[in-house]
C-alpha positions as CSV (number, residue, x, y, z in Angstrom):
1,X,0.0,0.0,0.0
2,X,1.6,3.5,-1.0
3,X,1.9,6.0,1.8
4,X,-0.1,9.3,2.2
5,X,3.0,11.1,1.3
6,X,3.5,9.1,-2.4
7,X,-0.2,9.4,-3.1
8,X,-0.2,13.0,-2.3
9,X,2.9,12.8,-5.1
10,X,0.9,11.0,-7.4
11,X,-1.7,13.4,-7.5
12,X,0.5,16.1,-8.0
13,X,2.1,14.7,-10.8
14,X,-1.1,13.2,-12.1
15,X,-2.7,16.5,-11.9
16,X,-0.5,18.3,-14.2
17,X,-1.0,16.0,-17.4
18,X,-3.7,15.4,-19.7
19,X,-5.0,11.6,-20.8
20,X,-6.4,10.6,-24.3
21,X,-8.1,7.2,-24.9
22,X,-6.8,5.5,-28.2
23,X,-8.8,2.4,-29.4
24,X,-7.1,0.0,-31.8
25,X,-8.3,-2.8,-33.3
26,X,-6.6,-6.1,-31.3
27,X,-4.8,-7.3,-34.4
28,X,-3.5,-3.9,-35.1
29,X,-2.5,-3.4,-31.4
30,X,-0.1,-6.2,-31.2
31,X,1.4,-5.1,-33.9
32,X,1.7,-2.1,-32.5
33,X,3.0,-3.8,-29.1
34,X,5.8,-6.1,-30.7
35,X,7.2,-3.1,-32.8
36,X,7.3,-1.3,-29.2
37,X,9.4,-3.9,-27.8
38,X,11.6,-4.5,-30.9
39,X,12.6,-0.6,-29.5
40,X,13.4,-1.3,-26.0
41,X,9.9,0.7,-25.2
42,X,6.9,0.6,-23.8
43,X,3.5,1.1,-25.5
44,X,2.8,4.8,-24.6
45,X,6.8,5.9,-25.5
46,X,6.4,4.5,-28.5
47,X,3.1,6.0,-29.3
48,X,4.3,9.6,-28.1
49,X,7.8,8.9,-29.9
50,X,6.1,8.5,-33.1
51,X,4.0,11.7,-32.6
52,X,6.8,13.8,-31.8
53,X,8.5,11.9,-35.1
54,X,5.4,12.7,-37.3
55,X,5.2,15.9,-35.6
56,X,9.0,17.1,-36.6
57,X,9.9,18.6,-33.2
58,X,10.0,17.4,-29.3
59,X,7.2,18.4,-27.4
């Protein structure tokens, strides 16, 4: 169980960024999963390193 003090953190931290919901297909989502790990990375760094690829800049 966390402590008061690292869920007062969490909320902090939680509070300062913004959530989207993607939906994939589940065939198109493993894809998506395995190319991930061929990268060392999980799901959402890949997903956010391709934006910022497509994107042409760091956010």
């Amino acid at each position: 169980m966390a402590s008061k003090a690292q869920l007062e953190a969490n909320f902090r931290y939680l509070a300062k960024k913004k959530t989207i919901t993607i939906r994939f297909d589940p065939d198109e989502l493993e894809k998506v999963k395995k190319e991930a790990e061929k990268y060392g990375s999980s799901l959402q760094g890949y997903i956010v390193q391709a934006v910022r690829d497509r994107m042409g800049k760091n956010l």
